[in-house]
N, C-alpha and C positions, 0 to 999 in steps of 0.2 A: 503753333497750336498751344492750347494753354494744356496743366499737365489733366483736368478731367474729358479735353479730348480724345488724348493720347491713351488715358487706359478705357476709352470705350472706342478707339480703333483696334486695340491691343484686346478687347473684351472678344470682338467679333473676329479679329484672326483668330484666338486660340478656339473658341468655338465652333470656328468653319465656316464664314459666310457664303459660301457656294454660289449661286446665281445672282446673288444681294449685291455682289462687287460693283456692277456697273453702276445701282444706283446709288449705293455710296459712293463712288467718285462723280457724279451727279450731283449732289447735293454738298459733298467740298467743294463745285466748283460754282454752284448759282446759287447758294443759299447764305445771304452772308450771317444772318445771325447764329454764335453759336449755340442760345438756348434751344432754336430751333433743330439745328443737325445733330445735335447730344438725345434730345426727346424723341427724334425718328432712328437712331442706331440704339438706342433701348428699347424702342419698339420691334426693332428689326430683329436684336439678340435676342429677345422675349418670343418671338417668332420662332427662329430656331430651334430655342430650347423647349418650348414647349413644342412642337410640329414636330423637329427629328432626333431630337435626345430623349426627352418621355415618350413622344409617339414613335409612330415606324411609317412617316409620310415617306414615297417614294423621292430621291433625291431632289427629280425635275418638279414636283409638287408645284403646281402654277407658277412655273419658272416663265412663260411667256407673259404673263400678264402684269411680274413687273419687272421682266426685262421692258415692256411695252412701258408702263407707266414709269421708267427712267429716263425712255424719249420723249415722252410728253414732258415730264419735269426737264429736262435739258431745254427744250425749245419753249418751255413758258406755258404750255398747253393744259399742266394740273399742277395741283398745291400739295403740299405735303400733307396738310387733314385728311384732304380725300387719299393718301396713302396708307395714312395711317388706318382709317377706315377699312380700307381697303385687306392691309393687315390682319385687323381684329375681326373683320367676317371670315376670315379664309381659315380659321382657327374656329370659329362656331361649333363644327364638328365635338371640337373637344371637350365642349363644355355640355352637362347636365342641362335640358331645357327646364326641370324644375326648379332648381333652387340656382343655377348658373356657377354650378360649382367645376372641378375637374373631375370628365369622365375618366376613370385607371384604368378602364379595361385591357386598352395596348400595350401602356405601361405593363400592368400585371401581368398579362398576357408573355410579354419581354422577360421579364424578372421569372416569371413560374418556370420556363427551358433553361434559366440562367441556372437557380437552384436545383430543377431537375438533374442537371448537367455536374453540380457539386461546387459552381463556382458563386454563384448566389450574386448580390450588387457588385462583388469584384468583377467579374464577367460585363458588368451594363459598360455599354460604350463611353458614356458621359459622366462616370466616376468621376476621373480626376479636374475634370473642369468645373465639377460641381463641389469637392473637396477643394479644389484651389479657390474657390468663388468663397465658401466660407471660411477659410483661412484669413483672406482680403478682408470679410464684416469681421473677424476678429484683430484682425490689422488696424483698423480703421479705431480703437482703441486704442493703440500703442506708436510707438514712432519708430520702430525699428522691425523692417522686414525681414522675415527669418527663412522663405523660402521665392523663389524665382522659377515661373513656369516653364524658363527651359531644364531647370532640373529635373522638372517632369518627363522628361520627352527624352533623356539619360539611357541608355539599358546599361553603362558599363558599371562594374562593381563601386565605383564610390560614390555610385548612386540611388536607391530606391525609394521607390515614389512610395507604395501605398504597402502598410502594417497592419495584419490581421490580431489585436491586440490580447483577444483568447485565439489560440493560435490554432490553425491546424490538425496539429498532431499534438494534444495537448499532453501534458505531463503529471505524473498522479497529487503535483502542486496545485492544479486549476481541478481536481476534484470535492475539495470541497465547499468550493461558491457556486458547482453546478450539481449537488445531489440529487436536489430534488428536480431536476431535469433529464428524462428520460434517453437512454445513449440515441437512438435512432432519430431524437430531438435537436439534441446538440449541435448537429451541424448546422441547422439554421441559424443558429444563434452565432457561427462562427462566420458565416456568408452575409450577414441583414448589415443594413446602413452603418446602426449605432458600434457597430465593430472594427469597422474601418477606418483608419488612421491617416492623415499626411504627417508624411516623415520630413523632415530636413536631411536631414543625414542619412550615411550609411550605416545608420546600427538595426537595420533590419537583418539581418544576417548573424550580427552578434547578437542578436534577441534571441532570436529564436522563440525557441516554448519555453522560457524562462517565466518563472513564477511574478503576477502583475509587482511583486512588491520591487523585485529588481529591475524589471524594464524603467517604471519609473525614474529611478535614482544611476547615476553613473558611478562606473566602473573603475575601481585603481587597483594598482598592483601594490604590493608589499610596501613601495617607499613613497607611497601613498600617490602618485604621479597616476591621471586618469587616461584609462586605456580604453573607452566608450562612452558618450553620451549615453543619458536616459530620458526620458519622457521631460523630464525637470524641466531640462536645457534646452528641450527642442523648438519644431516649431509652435507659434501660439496653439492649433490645434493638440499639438503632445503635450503642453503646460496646462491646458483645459483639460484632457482627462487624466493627467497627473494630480490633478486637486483631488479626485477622487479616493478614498481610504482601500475601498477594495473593487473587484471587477466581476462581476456578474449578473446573471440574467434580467435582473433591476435594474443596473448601471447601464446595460447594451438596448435594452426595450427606452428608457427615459433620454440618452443620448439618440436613439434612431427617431424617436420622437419630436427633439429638438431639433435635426437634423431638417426634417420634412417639413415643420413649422419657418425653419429657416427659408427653405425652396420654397413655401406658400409664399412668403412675404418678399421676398428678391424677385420673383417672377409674376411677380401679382395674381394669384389665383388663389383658391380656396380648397381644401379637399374636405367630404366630408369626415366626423369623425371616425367613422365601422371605415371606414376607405382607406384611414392612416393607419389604421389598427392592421389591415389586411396588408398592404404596402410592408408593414416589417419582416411577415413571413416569421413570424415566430409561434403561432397558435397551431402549429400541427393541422392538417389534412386539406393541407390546400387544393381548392378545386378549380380548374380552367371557367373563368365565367364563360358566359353563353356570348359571341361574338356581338360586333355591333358596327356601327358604323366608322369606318377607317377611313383613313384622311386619303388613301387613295381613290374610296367611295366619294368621298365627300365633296368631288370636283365635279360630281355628277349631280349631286342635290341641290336643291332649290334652295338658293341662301342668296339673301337682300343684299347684292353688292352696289354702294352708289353706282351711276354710272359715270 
């Protein structure tokens, strides 16, 4: 296999391809071209993440119809188009019939118990494959990989994955980039996308609620010999928000921004704009929208699937 099949079989393991297995080894085995079998496991990832990482589709979510259309394609009986097709109807739901943008609802929906709860996108399922994905579009600049996704997958100490960068329990250092932010505010601001870090290293532990100018910069002792990484050193995601001078409310709304722009255009969808503004959870008095159509619904709706 050449190496961009290998990280878009490597895409769909760390994702979870769930019932998708059989037809991907279906189509490694009868499909010889690889433009073609690269262009249906991005369709298929693209599935996924949008169905059961943003949405909340039931796991089995039209698990028969293409375990079915992996027997057809074994035995010559359907084409990968009409799979692909196949695909991008079964996601219909998802999308806004006015403008064919991404409906959030589920999404929001998800994210609003997360932050209820006090754990805010730290809590979402698909954090870190979504922090590893853009670590990868900042990789894809550079020739030296700084993090590997089974470190992710780590609980032991000389490893943690994800950096609340205003921290938790902040320190009366991170009060004055957040004044004019009301306390009962704050935590949002410590929970939303743009807050969130992939780490390389274990210096999440020695961060701690240390003031943004330190975490940046690494640590020596007296004879100048370095006793922790900082932001500097890290991985591309910590040298990106290390460029930054200081860390607050501006800096975590413009980052979560970017963040969501990044997921628009990896996963090919659109959101609108009041929708991305709503996705950060940082405007205070968030309300449960009015429900809508779910992807569990959605197996019951009339949607134009070829045959």
């Amino acid at each position: 296999m050449s190496d961009a099949e290998k990280m878009a079989l490597d895409r769909l393991n760390r994702i979870g391809m769930g019932y998708f297995r059989p037809l991907v080894m279906v189509v490694l085995k009868v499909v010889p071209d690889e433009a073609e079998r690269l262009a249906i496991f991005g369709r298929i990832e693209r599935f996924v993440f949008i169905g059961f990482r943003i949405g909340t589709a039931r796991s089995n979510y039209r698990s028969s119809e293409f375990y079915n259309l992996a027997r057809a394609l074994n035995r010559g009986e359907t084409t990968l188009q009409l799979i692909s097709e196949r695909l991008d109807a079964a996601l219909k739901y998802a999308f806004n019939k006015e403008d064919d943008t991404l409906r959030i609802d589920e999404f929001y929906n998800l994210l609003f118990k997360k932050f209820e709860a006090g754990s805010g996108y730290y809590g979402w399922p698909g954090l870190r494959y979504f922090l590893y994905e853009y670590e990868q579009h900042l990789l894809s600049h550079s020739r030296q990989p700084k993090v590997e996704w089974s470190d992710l997958l780590k609980s032991s100490g000389d490893r943690i994955s994800i950096e609340h960068i205003y921290p938790q329990t902040p320190t009366k250092d991170w009060e004055a980039p957040f004044v004019d932010v009301g306390e009962k505010d704050r935590p949002r601001y410590n929970g939303t996308l743009g807050n969130l870090l992939l780490l390389s290293m274990s210096i999440n532990a020695s961060l701690q609620n240390d003031a943004f100018a330190d975490k940046k910069n690494p640590r020596c002792d007296a004879a100048g010999n370095k006793i922790r990484n900082g932001y500097s050193d890290g991985s591309h995601s910590e040298i990106e928000v290390a460029g930054s001078p200081v860390w607050g409310p501006d800096e975590i709304r413009d980052r979560g921004k970017r963040l969501l722009r990044f997921m628009e255009r990896r996963w090919s969808f659109a959101l609108r704009p009041e929708d991305r503004e709503k996705l950060l959870f940082l405007d205070g008095g968030a309300e449960k929208p009015p429900a809508e159509a779910t992807a569990s619904e959605a197996s019951t709706l009339a949607v134009a699937v070829p045959e």
